[in-house]
GUMI-823256 format. One line per field, with one value per residue (C-alpha): residue in three letters; z, y, x. Coordinates in steps of 0.001 Angstrom, whole numbers, m for minus. Each point is the difference from the previous one (the first is absolute). Example, Ala and Ser with C-alpha at 12.3 -4.5 7.8 and 13.67 -1.06 7.14 Angstrom:
<atoms>
rest: c(ALA/SER)
zz: c(7800/m660)
yy: c(m4500/3440)
xx: c(12300/1370)
</atoms>
This chain:
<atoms>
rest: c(UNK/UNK/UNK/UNK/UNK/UNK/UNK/UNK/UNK/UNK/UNK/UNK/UNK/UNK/UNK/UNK/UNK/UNK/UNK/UNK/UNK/UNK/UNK/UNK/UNK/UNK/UNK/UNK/UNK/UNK/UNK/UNK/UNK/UNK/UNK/UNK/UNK/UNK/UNK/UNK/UNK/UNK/UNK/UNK/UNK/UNK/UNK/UNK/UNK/UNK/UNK/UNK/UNK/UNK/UNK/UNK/UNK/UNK/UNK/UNK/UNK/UNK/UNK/UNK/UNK/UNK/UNK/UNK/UNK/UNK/UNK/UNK/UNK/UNK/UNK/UNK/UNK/UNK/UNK/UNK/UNK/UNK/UNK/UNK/UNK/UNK/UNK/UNK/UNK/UNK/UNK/UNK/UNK/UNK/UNK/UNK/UNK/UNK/UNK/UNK/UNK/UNK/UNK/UNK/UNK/UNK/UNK/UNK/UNK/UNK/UNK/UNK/UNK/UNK/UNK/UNK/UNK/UNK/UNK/UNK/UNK/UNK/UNK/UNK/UNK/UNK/UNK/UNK/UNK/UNK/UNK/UNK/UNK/UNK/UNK/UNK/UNK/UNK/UNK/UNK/UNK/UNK/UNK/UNK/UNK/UNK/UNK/UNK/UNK/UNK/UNK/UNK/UNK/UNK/UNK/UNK/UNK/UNK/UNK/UNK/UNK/UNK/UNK/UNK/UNK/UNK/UNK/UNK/UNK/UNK/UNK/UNK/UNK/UNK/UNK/UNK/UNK/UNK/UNK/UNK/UNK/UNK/UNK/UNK/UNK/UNK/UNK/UNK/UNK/UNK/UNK/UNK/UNK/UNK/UNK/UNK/UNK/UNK/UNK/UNK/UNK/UNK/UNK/UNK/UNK/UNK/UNK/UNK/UNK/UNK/UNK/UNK/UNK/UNK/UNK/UNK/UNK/UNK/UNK/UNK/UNK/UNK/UNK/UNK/UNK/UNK/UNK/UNK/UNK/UNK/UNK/UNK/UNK/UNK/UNK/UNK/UNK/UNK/UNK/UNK/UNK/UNK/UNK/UNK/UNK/UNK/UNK/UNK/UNK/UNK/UNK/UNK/UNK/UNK/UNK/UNK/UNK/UNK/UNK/UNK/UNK/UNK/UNK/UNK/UNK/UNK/UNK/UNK/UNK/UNK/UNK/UNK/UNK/UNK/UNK/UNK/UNK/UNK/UNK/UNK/UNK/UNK/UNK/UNK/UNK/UNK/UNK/UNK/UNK/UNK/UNK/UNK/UNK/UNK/UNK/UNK/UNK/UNK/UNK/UNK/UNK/UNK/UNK/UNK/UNK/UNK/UNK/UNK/UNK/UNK/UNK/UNK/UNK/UNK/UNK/UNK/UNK/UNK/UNK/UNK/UNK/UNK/UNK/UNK/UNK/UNK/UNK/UNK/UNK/UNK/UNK/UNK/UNK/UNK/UNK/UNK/UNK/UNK/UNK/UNK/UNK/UNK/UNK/UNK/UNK/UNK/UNK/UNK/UNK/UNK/UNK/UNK/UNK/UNK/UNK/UNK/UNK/UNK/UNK/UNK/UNK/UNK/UNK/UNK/UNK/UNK/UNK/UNK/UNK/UNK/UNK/UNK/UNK/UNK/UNK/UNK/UNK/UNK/UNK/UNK/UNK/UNK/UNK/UNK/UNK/UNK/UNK/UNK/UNK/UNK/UNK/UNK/UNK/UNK/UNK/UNK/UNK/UNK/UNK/UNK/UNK/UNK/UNK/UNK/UNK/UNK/UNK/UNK/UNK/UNK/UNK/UNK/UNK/UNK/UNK/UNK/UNK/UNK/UNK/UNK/UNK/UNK/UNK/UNK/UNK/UNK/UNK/UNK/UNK/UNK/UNK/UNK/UNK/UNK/UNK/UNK/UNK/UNK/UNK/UNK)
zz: c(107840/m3275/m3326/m1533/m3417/m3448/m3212/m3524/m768/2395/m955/m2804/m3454/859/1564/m2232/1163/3412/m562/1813/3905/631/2916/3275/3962/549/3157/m348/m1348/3175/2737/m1975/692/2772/1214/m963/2870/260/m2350/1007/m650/m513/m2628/m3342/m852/m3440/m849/1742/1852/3163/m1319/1496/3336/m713/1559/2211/m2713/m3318/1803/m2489/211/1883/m1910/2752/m888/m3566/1220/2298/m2864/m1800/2508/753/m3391/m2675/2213/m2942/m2167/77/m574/m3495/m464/1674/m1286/m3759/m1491/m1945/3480/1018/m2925/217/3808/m184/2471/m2232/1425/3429/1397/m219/1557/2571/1409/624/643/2949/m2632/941/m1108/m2985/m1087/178/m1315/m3166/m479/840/m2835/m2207/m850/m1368/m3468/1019/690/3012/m278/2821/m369/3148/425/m193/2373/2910/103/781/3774/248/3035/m544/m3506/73/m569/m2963/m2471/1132/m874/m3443/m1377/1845/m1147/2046/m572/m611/m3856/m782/915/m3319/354/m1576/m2493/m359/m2657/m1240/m2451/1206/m1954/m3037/m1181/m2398/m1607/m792/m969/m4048/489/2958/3004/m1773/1479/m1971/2074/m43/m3162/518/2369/81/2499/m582/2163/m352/1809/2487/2584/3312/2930/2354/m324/1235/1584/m1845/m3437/m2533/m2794/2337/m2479/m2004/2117/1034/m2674/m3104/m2099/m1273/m495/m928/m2892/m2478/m2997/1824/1231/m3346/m1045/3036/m1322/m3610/976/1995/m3196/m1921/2169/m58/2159/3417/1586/3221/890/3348/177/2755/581/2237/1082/m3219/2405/613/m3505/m32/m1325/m3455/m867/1535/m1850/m3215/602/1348/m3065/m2030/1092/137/m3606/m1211/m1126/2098/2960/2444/3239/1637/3424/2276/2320/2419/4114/m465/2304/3459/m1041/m1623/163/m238/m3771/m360/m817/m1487/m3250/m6/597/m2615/m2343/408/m228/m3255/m1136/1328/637/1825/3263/2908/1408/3414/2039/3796/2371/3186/2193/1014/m3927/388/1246/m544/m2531/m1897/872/m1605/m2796/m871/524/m2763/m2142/1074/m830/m3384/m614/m6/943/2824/728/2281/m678/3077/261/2973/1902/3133/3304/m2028/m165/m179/2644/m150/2297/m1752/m3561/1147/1224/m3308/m1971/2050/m361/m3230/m513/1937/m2042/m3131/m1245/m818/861/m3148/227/2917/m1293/1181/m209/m3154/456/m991/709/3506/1262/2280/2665/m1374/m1306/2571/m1189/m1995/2962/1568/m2716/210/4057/m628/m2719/2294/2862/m2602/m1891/2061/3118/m2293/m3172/m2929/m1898/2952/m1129/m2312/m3135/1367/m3011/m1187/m3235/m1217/m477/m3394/m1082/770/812/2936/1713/2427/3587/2320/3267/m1083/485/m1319/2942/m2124/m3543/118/m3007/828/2014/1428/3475/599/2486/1189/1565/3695/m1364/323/m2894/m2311/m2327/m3902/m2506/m3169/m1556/m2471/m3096/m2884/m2352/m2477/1291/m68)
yy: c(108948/763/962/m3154/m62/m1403/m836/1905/m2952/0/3592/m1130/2180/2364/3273/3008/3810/1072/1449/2144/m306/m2812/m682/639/1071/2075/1779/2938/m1636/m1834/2727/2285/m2678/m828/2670/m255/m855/m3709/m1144/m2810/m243/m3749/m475/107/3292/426/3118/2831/m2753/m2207/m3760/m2069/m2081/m3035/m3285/m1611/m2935/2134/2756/2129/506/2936/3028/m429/m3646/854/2549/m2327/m2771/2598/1057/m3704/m1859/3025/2506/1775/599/3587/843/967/m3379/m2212/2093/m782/m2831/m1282/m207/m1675/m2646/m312/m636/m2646/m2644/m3332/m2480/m2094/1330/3622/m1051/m1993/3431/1247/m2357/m2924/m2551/m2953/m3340/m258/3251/m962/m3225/1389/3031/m977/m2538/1986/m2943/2263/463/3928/2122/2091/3586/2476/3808/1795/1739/m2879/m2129/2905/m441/m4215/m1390/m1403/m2216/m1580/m2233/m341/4230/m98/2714/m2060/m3088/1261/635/m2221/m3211/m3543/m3591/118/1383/m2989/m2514/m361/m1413/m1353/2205/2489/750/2222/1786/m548/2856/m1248/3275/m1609/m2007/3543/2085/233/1541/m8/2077/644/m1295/m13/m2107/3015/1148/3551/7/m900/m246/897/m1147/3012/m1713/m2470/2065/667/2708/m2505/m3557/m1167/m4010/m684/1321/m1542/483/m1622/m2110/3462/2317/1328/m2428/1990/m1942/3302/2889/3541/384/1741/m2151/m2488/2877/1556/m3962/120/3584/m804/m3253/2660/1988/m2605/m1419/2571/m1656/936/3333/m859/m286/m774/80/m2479/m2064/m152/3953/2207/3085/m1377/1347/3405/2925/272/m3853/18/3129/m1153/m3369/1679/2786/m3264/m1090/2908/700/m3493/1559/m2731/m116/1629/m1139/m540/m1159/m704/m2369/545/m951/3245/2468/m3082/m927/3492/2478/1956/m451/1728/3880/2768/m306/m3812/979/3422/m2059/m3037/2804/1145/m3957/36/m1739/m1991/m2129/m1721/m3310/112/m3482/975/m3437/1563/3329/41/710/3508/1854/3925/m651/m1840/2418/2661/m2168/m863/3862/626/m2209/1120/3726/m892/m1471/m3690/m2003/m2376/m3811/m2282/m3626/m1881/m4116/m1675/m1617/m2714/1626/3173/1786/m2679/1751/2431/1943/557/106/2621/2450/m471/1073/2586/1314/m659/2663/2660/m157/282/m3482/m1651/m3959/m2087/m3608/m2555/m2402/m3864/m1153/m1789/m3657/894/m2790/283/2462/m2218/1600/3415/m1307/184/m1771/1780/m79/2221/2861/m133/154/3274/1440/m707/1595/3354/m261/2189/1169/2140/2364/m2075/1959/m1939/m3081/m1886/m2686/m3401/m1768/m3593/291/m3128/m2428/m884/3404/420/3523/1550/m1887/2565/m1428/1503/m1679/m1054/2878/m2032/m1725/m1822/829/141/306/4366/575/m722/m407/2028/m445/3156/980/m947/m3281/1787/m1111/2549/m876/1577/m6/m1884/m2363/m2415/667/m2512/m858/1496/3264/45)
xx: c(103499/1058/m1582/m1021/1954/m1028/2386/m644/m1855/m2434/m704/m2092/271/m3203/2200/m926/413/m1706/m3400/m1996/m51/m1787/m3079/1469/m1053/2970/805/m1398/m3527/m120/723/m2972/m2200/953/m1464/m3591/m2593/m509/3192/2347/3051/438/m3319/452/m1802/m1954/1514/m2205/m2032/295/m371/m2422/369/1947/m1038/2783/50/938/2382/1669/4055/981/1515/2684/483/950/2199/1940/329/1111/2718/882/537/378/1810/1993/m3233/m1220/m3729/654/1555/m2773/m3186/1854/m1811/3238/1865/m2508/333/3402/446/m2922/427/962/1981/m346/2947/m1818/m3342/1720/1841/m3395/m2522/223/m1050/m1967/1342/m2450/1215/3357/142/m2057/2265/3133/m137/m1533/m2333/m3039/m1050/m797/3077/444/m602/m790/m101/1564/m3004/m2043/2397/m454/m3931/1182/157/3418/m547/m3367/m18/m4426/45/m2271/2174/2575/m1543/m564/3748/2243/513/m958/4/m3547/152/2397/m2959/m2304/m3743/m2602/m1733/3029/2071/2826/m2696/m3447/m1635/1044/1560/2652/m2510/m1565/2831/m20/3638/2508/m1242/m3532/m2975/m3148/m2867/m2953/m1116/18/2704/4150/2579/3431/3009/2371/2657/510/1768/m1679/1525/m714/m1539/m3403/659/m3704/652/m1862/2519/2798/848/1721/173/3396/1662/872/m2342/m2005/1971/m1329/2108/m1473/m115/m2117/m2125/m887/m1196/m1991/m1578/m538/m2214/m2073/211/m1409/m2492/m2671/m2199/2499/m1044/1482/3431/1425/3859/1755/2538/1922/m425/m35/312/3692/482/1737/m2643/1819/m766/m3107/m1354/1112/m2103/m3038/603/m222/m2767/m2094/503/m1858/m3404/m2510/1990/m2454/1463/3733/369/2998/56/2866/905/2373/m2242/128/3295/2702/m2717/3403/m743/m2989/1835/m1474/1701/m1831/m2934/146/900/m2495/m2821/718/m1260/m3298/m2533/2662/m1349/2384/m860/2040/922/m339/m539/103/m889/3996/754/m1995/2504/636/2570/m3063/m2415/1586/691/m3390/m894/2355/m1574/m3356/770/1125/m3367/1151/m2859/1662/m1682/1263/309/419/969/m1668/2836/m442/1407/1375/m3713/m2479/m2428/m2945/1921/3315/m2029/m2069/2753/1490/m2928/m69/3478/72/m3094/1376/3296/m3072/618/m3142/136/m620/861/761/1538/m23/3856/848/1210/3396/2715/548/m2447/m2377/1301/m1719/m2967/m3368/m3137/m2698/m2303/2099/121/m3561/m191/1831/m1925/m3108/1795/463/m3081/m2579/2625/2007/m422/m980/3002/2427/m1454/2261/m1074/703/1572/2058/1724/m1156/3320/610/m511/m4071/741/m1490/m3534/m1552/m1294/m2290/m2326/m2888/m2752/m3608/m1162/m2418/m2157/m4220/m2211/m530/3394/3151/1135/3198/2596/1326/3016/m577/m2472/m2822/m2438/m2015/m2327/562/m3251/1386/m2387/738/m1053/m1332/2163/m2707/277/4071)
</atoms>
């Protein structure tokens, strides 16, 4: 089979020059390790350590699996060529015609790409498209980038903007809803595109560019807003930027006087960990206190090319979070949550937030009830390290910002105690007595 090939316009403007070499498992990385007592060949090592056991229900893609893709649809790319983050960008998977030469697509699939009939572009990284089962449609990384009939259906209670972000955005791309706190969209460009974004409704369009005259308006209402200390930069991904544009805007940034605090949120490290370099992450440094919240959704997203990634990141003493969405049938189980967290803590990324899916338009096929996130934050909550154990959270529609959820715990109040529900529903009692109001 051939190459799969892509016009100049589907190369997307973001090609700058070829940075340092990028996160990799080449050959001669794997044959050293092969070599050490009790490594397999076809896990997904940590570096210098044997991964855990994987459960037959979350098995992680072979490193032979990504070769053959490799081999079969992108034959005439060398290494250099697919462990470049800008190749990578510019041979993104776009169109139906593209998916359809590698994935046997179900008819929902194919009746929802093939007409391009979704608000949300298409948008695959190569990388990201070898970690997808091409025969079986229910895969859940699958399930999360490929378009189906399913987001074209719109329910009760959803809506295009149902955090209310535009009704808090004093300027375009500026959202002010916490009083110490702002969020930037940098852009509106993402490497690959998530089929339960909330910002769907921009994303992928060209409606926010990262030109720099709407930029610096975005940076001198932080300069005159004293009372923001905390900046979080998204978008879209603003690590799609190239490291000149993205160092001038965190430069920026860290020259206002009371901003204490800039975070990134990015899916970059599950989805072009390609990107993270050496020069990226040099360069980043030199702006601390600078904090990453990562988006993984699944154990099949921690991969070595991620691993490595988030070591990067780690060595250059970026503080890494993960902020996971709950998703029905994608990881909506104790089991497949818990091997997560746990990947996710071995690559030295501390889970922060699970998130329950925003009612988007057309994303009822996502959403799980809120009964469930708490069945699975009782399944964690005791049976795992407490720093595994995500915040349960709702960002309250209408732009509430974020409600926190957790089981209840307080069997039941008395006059001298509580009653306490542990984690296997044993109950404890707790000496807290009431106090008169007098006293307070």
């Amino acid at each position: 089979m051939q190459e799969l090939s892509f016009s100049p316009s589907q190369q997307g403007g973001l090609a700058e020059e070829i940075e340092d070499e990028p996160p990799s498992c080449s050959a001669s990385f794997i044959s050293t390790l092969s070599q050490t007592p009790g490594f397999k060949l076809f896990e997904r090592p940590f570096i210098h350590i044997t991964p855990p056991a994987v459960s037959p229900k979350c098995k992680s893609r072979s490193l032979s699996e990504t070769r053959m893709f490799r081999r079969r649809f992108f034959p005439a790319a060398s290494d250099k060529e697919w462990n470049d983050w800008q190749w990578q960008i510019a041979h993104r998977i776009r169109t139906y015609e593209q998916l359809n030469r590698i994935l046997e697509m179900s008819s929902d699939e194919q009746e929802a790409t093939e007409k391009n009939r979704s608000k949300l572009p298409l948008g695959i990284t190569p990388y990201y498209m070898s970690l997808l089962n091409t025969v079986d449609p229910n895969q859940p990384l699958r399930r999360t980038v490929v378009p189906t009939i399913h987001e074209l259906v719109k329910t009760k209670g959803e809506a295009d903007d149902p955090l209310g972000e535009e009704g808090q955005s004093p300027i375009p791309g500026l959202v002010h809803r916490y009083p110490d706190r702002a969020l930037l969209l940098v852009l509106d460009f993402c490497s690959t595109y998530c089929r339960y974004c909330t910002r769907s409704r921009m994303v992928g369009h060209g409606a926010i560019l990262p030109s720099k005259s709407r930029l610096e308006k975005a940076i001198d209402y932080i300069r005159h807003t004293p009372a923001i200390r905390d900046v979080l930069l998204s978008g879209g991904d603003p690590l799609t930027l190239g490291d000149e544009k993205l160092e001038w805007l965190l430069k920026s940034l860290r020259e206002i006087p009371h901003v204490e605090i800039i975070r990134i949120g990015t899916k970059i490290p599950a989805v072009l960990p390609q990107r993270i370099t050496k020069k990226l992450v040099r360069m980043i440094r030199k702006y601390h206190p600078v904090w990453m919240s990562l988006h993984f959704t699944h154990p099949d997203e921690c991969t070595p090319e991620s691993y490595k990634a988030c070591t990067m990141l780690s060595d250059g003493g970026i503080p890494l979070g993960s902020q996971t969405v709950l998703l029905k049938g994608i990881n909506d189980n104790v089991q497949t949550m818990t091997e997560l967290m746990h990947r996710l803590m071995k690559m030295r990324v501390r889970p922060y937030y699970l998130y329950q899916c925003d009612p988007i338009s057309g994303s009822a096929h996502f959403r799980t009830s809120v009964e469930k996130g708490l069945e699975i934050i009782r399944g964690l909550r005791g049976f795992t390290s407490g720093y595994a154990v995500p915040t349960y959270v709702i960002d309250a529609p209408g732009g509430g910002g974020k409600v926190p959820l957790m089981p209840e715990y307080v069997a039941e109040r008395g006059m001298d105690n509580l009653i306490l529900k542990n984690y296997e529903n044993r109950l404890f009692s707790y000496p807290d007595p009431i106090m008169p109001k007098c006293l307070i």
